[in-house]
C-alpha positions in Angstrom: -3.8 -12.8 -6.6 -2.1 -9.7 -5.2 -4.1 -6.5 -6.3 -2.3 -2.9 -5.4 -3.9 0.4 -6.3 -1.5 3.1 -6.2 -1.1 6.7 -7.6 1.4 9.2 -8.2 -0.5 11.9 -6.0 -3.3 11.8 -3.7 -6.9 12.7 -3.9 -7.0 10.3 -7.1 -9.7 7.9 -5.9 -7.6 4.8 -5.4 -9.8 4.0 -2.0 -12.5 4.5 -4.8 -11.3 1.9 -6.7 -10.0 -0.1 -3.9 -13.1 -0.2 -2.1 -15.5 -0.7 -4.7 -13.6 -3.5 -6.5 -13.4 -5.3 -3.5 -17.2 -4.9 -3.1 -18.2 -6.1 -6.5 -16.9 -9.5 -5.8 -18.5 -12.1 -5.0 -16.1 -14.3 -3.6 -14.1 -14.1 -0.1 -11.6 -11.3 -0.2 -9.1 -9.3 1.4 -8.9 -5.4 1.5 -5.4 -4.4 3.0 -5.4 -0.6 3.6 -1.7 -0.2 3.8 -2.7 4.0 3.8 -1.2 3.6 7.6 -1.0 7.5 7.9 -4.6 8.1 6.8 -6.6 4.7 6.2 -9.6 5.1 5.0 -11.1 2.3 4.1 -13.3 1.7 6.4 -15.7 4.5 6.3 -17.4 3.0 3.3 -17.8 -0.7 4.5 -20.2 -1.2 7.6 -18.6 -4.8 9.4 -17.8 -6.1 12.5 -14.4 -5.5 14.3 -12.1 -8.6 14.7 -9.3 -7.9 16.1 -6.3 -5.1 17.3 -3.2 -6.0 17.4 -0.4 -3.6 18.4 2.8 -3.5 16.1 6.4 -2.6 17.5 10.2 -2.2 16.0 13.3 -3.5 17.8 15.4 -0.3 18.7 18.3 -0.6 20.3 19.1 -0.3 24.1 22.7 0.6 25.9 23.8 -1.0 29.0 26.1 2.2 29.8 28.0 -0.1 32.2 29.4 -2.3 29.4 29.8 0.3 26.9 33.5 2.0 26.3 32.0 4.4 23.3 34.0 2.9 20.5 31.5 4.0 18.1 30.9 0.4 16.4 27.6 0.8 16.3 26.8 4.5 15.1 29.3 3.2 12.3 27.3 0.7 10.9 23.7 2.8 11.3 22.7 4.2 7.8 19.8 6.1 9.7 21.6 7.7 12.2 19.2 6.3 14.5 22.3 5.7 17.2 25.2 8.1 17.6 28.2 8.2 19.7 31.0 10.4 20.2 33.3 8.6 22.2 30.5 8.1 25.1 27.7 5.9 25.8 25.6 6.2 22.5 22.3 8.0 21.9 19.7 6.2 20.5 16.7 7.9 18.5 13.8 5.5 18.4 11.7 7.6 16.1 15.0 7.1 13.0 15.4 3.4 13.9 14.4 0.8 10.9 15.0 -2.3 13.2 17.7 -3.8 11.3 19.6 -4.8 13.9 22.9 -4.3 12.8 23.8 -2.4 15.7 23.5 -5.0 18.4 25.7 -7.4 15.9 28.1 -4.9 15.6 28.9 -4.1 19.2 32.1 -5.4 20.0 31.4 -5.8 24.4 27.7 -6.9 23.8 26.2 -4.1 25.3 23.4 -3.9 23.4 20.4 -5.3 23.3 16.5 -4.4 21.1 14.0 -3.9 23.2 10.2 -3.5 21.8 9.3 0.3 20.2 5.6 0.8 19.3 4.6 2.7 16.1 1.3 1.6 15.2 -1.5 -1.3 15.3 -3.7 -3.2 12.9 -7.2 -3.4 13.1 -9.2 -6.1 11.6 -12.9 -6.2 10.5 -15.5 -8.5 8.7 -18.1 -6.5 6.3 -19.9 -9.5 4.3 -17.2 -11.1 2.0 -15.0 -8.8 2.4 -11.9 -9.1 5.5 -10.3 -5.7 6.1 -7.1 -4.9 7.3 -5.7 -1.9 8.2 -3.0 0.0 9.6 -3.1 2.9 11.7 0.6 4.4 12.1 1.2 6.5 15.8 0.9 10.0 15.7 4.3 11.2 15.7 5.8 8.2 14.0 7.9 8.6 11.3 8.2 5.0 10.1 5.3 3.6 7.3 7.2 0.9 6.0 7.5 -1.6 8.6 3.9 -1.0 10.1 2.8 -2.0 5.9 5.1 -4.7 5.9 2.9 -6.2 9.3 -0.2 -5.6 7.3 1.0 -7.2 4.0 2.0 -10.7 6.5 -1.3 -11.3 7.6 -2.4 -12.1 4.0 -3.8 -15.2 3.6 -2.5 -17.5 1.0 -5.4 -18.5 -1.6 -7.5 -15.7 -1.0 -7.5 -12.7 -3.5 -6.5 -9.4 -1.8 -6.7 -5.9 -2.9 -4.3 -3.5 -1.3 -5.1 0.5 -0.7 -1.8 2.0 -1.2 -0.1 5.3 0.3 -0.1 7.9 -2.7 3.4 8.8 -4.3 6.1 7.0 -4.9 8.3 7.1 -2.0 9.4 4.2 0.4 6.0 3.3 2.0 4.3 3.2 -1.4 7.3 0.6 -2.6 6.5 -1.2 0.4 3.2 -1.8 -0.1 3.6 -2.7 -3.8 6.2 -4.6 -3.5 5.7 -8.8 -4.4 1.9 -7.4 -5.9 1.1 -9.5 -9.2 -0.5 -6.7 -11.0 -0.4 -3.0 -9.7 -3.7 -0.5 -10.9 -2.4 3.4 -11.2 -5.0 5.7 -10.7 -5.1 8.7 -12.3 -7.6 12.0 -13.6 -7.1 13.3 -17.1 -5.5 16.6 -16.0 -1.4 18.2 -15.9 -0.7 17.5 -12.1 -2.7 13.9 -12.9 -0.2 13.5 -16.1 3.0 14.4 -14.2 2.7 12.4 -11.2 1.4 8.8 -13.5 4.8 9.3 -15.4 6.7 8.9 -11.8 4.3 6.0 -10.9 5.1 4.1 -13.8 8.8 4.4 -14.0 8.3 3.1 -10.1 6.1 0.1 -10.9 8.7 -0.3 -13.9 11.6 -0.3 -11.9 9.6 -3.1 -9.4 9.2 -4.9 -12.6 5.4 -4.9 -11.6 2.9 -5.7 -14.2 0.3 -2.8 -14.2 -2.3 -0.8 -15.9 -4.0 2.2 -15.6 -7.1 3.4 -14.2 -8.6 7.3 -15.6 -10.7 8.7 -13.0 -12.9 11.6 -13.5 -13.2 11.1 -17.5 -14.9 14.1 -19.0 -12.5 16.8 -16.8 -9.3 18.4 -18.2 -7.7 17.0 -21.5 -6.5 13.5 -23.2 -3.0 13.5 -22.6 -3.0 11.0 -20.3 -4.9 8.8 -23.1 -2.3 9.8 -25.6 1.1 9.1 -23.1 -1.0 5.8 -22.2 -1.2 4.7 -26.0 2.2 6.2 -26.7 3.7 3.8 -23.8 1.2 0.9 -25.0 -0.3 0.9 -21.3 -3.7 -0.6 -21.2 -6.1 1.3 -19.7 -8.6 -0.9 -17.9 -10.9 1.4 -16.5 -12.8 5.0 -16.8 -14.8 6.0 -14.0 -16.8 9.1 -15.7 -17.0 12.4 -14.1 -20.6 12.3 -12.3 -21.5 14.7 -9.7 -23.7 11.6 -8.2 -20.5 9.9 -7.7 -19.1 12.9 -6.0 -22.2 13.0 -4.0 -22.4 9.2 -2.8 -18.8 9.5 -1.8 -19.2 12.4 0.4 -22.1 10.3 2.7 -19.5 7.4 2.1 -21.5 5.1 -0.1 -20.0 2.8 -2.7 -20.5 4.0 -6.9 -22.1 0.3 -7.0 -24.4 0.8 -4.7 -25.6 4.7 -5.2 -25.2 3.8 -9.2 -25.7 0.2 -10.0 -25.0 0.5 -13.5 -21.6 0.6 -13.0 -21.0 -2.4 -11.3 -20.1 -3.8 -14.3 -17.0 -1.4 -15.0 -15.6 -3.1 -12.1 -16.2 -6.8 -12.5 -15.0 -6.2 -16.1 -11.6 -4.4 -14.3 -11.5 -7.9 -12.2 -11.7 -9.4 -15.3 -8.7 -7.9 -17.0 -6.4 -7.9 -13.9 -6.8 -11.5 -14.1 -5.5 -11.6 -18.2 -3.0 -9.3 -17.4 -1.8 -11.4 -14.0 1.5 -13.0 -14.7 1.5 -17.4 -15.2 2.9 -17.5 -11.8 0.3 -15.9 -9.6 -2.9 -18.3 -9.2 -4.7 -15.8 -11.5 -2.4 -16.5 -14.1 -2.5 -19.9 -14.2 -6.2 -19.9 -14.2 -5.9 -17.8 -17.8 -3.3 -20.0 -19.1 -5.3 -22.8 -18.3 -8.6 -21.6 -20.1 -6.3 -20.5 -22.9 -5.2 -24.1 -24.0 
């Protein structure tokens, strides 16, 4: 089962979530921070590094000596990423989604994709839990593919929990993308209302199951409980505002740990992620199976 935790706007507490679901298992599983610009992850689990693996794009290269600028290529680029005006193209690596369209489309064959870097993946062991994060390049402009290399190295049969960017632009679709239940985080304030209400047309239009998560309970008002019941979206969890918690997350410790008491919110939020998993996940099937 595929777990993304995703909000509308940052500063939520999806890592929160993230980090301390994960912990309150206690079976194998995987924590995919796919926050590539600013993972975070890690600064609450103390493990063991694994592995770093470097992660490249194809971008296009011109051999100027085959080229007669007919402009084939910037034709077929939706990016911009390679331009020509009747010359030997320029090629902006930085724009470049690696589709490779350009290559195909070049009429003398004079160009070719050679290997440009925009990130790497790091991976650590912290007791049960395998984490896997990406750490995008300073100056790089592209999340999606360096989330997309994080998302491969899932490992079939093993649950996993991914940390997604905030919003709802392309790198959060990428990361939620294929998920079999999606948790929005939210607080119970105006900014926290607006930006749910763009989450969930996004998860919608992803035809993502998902439910909600109301951080900070006790601050601001109950219209997100009232749009929540209005939409029928289940709310599976309320994390209650509790200066201890603010505390324990400033030294980075976990809520189960600095407050064991609540441990139990988030084994019960396992619990209802797997009813709400649909048949065809492993998750599902498991309900399905101790509902006959």
């Amino acid at each position: 089962m595929i777990i993304a935790i995703a909000s509308g706007k940052g500063g939520t507490g999806k890592t929160t979530v993230a980090v301390n679901l994960a912990m309150s298992l206690s079976t194998p599983v995987q924590l995919l921070d796919c926050d590539v610009e600013e993972p975070n992850a890690h600064l609450f689990l103390h493990g063991v590094a694994k592995s770093l693996e470097t992660v490249c794009i194809p971008v296009p290269e011109v051999d100027e000596s085959l080229c007669d600028g007919c402009a084939q290529c910037s034709s077929v680029c939706q990016y911009h990423a390679i331009v020509s005006f009747g010359t030997a193209p320029l090629v902006f690596p930085e724009m470049c989604h690696g589709c490779g369209g350009c290559a195909k489309a070049c009429p003398q064959g004079a160009i070719r994709e050679t290997d440009h870097r925009i990130g790497e993946i790091e991976t650590m062991a912290s007791g049960n839990i395998t984490l896997m994060q990406g750490k995008l390049d300073v100056g790089s402009a592209m999340a999606p593919p360096l989330i997309r290399a994080v998302k491969e190295r899932l490992i079939n049969g093993v649950p996993a929990i991914l940390d997604a960017p905030p919003g709802t632009s392309c790198p959060v679709i990428a990361a939620v993308r294929d998920a079999d239940l999606v948790l929005l985080v939210t607080e119970p304030t105006p900014f926290g209302l607006h930006d749910l209400r763009l989450a969930v047309d996004m998860v919608k239009e992803l035809r993502v199951p998902f439910g909600v998560v109301v951080n900070r309970v006790g601050i601001g008002d109950d219209r997100v409980h009232e749009f929540c019941r209005e939409e029928a979206i289940p709310i599976l969890l309320e994390i209650p505002d509790d200066r201890r918690i603010a505390e324990a997350y400033s030294r980075g410790e976990l809520i189960i740990d600095t407050l064991p008491q609540l441990r139990g919110l988030f084994t019960r939020l396992m619990e209802r992620a797997f009813e709400l998993a649909p048949p065809g996940t492993v998750a599902g099937r498991r309900e399905a199976e101790g509902s006959r």
